[in-house]
N, C-alpha and C positions, 0 to 999 in steps of 0.2 A: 320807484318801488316804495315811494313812502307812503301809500295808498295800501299797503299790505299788514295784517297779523298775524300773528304765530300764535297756536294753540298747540302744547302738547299732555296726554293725556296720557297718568302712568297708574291706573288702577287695573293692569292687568292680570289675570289668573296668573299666581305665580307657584302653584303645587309644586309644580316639576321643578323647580329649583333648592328645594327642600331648606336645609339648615344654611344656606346663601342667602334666605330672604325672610328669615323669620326676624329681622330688627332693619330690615329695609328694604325700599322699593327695587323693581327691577332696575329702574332709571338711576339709581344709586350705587347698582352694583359696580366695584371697581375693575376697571379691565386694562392691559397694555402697561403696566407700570406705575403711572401715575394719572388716568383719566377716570372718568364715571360715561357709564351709557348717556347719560343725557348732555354729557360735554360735548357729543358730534350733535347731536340733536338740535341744542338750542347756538352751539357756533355756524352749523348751515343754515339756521332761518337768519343769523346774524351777516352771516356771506351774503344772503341773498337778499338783503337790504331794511330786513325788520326789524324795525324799533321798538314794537309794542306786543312782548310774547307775554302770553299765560302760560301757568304752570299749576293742572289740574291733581290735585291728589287724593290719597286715598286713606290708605294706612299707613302705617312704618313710615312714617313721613320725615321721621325728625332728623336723620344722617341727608336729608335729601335738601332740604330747609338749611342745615348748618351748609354744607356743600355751596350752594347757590347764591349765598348771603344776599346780599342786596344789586347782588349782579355787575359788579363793577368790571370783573374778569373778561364781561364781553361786552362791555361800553351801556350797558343797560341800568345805568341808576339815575338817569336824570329826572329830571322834574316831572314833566309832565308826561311820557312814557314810561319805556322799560321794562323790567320785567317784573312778574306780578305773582309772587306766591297764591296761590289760592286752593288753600286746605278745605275737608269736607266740615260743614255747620252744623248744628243740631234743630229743629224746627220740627213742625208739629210733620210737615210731607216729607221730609229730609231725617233721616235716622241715622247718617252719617256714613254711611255705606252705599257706594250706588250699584246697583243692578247691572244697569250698562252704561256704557259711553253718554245715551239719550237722556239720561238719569243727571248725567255728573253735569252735562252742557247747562240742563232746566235749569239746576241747582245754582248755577254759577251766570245765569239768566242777567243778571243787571252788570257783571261786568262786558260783556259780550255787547248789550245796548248802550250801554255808559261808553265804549271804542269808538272811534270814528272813521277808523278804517272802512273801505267799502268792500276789500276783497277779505278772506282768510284763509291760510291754510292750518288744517290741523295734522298733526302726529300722534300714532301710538308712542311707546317708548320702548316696545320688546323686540326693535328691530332696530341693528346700529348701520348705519352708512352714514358717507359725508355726501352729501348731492350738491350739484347748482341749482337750487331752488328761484334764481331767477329763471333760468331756462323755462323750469316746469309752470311758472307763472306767466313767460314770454307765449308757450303754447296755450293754456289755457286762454289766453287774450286774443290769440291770432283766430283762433278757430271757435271764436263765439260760444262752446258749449257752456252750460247749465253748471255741469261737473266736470270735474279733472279727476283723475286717478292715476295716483303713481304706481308703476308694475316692475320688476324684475323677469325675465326667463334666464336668470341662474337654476340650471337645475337643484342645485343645492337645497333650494328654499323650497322646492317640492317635497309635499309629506302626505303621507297617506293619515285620512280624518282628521288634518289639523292643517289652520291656513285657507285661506278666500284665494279663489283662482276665476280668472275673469277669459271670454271670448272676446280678442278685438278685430274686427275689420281692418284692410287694407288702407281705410282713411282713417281710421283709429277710434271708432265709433266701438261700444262695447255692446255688445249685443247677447249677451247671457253671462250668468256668475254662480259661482258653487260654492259655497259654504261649508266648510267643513266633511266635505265629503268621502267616504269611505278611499276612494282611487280618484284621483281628480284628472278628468278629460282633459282638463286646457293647459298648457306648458306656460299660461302668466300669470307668476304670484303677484295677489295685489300687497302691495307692503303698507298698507293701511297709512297713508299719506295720500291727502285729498285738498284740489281750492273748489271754492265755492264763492258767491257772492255771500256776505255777511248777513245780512238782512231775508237772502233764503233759507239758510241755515237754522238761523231763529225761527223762522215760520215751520218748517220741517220738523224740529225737535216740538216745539210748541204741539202739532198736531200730532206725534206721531205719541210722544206722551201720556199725552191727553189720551190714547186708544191704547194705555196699559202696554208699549211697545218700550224694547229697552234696546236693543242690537242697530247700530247702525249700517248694518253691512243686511241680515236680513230684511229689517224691518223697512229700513227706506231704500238703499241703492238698489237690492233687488226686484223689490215691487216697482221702482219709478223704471228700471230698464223693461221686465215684463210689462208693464203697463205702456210704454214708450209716453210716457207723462213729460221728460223732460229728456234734454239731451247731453247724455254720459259717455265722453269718452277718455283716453285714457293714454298718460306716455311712461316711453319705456325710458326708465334707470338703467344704465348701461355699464355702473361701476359694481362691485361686490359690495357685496352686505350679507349680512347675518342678524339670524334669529337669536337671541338670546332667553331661552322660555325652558331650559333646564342645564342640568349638569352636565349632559354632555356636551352641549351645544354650545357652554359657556369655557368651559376647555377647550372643545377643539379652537373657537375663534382664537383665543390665547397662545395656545400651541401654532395656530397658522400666521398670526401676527409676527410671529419669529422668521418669518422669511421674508428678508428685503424686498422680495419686489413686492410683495402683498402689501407689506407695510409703505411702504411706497404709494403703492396707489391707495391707499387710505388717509395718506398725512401728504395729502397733495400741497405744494409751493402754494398755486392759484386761490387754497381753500383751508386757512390754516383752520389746525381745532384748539379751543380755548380750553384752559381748566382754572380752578383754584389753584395758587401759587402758594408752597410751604418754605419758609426760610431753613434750606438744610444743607446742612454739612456734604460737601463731596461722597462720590461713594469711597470706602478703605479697603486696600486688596493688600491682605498682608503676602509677604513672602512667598509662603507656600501655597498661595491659595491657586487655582487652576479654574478658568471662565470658559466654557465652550457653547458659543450659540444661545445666547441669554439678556436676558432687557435686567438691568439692575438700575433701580431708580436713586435718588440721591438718599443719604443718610444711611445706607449701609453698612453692613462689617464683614466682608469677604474675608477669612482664613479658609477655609475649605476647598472642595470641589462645588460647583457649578456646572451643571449641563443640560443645555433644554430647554432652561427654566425662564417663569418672569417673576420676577421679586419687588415687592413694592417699597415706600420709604420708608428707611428704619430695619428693615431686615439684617437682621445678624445670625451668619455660618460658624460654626465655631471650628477649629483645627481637628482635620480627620474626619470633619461629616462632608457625607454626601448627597448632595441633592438632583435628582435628575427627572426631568418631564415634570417638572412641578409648579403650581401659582401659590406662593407665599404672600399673605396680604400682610399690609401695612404692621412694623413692630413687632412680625413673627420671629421666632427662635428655632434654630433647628442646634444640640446641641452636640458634645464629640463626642466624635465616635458615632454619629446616629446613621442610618441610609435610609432617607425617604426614594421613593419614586412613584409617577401616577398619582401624584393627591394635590387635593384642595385646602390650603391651611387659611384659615378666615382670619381675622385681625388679632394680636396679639396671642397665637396659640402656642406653644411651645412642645417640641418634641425633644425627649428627656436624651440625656448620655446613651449611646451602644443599643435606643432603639431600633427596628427595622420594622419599615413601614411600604408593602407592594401592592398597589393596585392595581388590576386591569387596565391595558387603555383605553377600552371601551366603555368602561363604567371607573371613572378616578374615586378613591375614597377621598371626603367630605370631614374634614377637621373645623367644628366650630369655632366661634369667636370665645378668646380664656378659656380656649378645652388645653389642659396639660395630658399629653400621653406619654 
């Protein structure tokens, strides 16, 4: 596997996640207590044997940059690999913003020839799983195709106009794909994880560029299956995953990570996942305080109620508050006497004495980062 590189790619449309991502990327976003979306991301291409990952960005970059340091967390800072920040540059074709994926690759054109690897896989970053991505490179190899595509048939990941859904053949050959379409025919999401040979890749973006193309799911998988120009097929992911590409979406994962067997099959023995390590204090559960069904991460201050919830580090309940169905991020406050439920509290927010704070489950309210209410 030492033939192989990791590309993962985090300049996606992040609207739908509103005040979550206006000082950071999706691949930043904190989930489960104490990880980032991009900690399963870049620990599976490290499970599955890659030494020499890219990490393409966009904007909001800088919580995403401090997070990933020099990569040490997942054996990635040695010398001549590892992992490889690569922020957007400014130049006379580059305005620092890319159009699409086709855009961000061009731009980032000499690290990609500078590699030595001869295969690569790339990643979005607004879809979390943990895979064996050696497998998914063991089939790409076996069955000689062109292209790999990694797919889900979780229905879950089905959406109507939003999400690439692909047709495969009984030998796994993909023979038509839908782009964002109003109802989508086919029950396989593709999860935007693709190998390739490295060297096709480049020639593909090289050209498709050059013809003012930015989409890599239109612009080239579509046209090279309609055209049958090259040979794309495609395996199925058989663990859960989640989309991450708004508030609800980024809730519910949170709320369904609270069930053992889910969390279970996500934090698999065979496939640990890595994060940044923080030196902190135990969690502190005073006296009175009451925990039902809840992830509390280290540095804590438990006097309250607890129910439901995931709290990140540094979180402190004050006596007499209540917290329930809720994501408290890093250093939040909730204080006494207060009762949240159904909300999102972003990093260091505080919610005052004898508030009451209820939102829908369907739609959580959204407490920014240093919003006092």
């Amino acid at each position: 596997m030492k033939d192989i590189m990791g590309i993962i790619y985090t300049g996606e449309n992040d609207a739908r996640l509103r005040e979550l991502t206006i000082t950071r990327a999706i691949a930043a976003m904190p989930v489960a207590g104490r990880f980032r979306v991009i900690d399963f991301l870049v620990s599976s291409m490290v499970n599955g044997g890659m030494k020499n990952i890219g990490v393409i960005m966009q904007k909001n970059y800088h919580s995403l940059m401090d997070h990933l340091g020099s990569g040490k967390e997942w054996d990635l800072h040695g010398k001549h690999e590892g992992l490889h920040i690569l922020p957007p540059f400014l130049t006379r074709e580059n305005v620092g913003l890319y159009p699409g994926i086709l855009d961000a690759l061009r731009s980032n054109n000499s690290y990609l020839t500078r590699s030595k690897q001869e295969t690569l896989v790339l990643s979005n970053s607004n879809i979390l799983y943990n895979a064996r991505l050696d497998e998914l490179i063991s089939f790409y190899r076996e069955t000689g195709a062109d292209i790999t595509l990694m797919y889900t048939k979780d229905p879950t990941m089905i959406r109507d106009e939003y999400g690439t859904y692909i047709k495969v053949e009984e030998n796994g050959d993909v023979t038509d794909m839908e782009v964002q379409p109003t109802h989508p025919a086919y029950g396989n999401c593709y999860m935007q994880v693709f190998v390739m040979k490295r060297e096709l890749l480049l020639d593909l973006v090289d050209k498709a560029v050059a013809h003012g193309l930015h989409s890599m799911e239109k612009d080239i998988f579509l046209r090279l299956i309609q055209s049958r120009s090259a040979k794309i097929n495609a395996y199925e992911y058989k663990g859960k995953c989640w989309h991450i590409d708004s508030v609800q979406s980024y809730f519910r994962f949170n709320m369904e990570i609270l069930d053992p067997k889910m969390r279970k099959g996500l934090f698999r023995d065979e496939l640990p996942v890595y994060t940044k390590v923080r030196d902190e204090m135990p969690a502190y559960y005073g006296d009175n305080s009451t925990e039902l069904n809840s992830l509390v991460a280290d540095g804590c201050q438990i006097e309250g109620k607890v129910e439901n919830s995931v709290l990140f580090r540094g979180v402190k309940i004050a006596p007499n508050a209540h917290v329930k169905n809720c994501i408290i991020m890093q250093d939040g406050q909730v204080q006494e006497g207060a009762y949240i439920e159904n909300c999102i509290l972003d990093k260091e927010a505080i919610i005052r004495q004898n508030a009451r704070l209820i939102g829908p489950e369907a739609y959580p309210i959204v407490i920014g980062k240093n919003v006092v209410i």
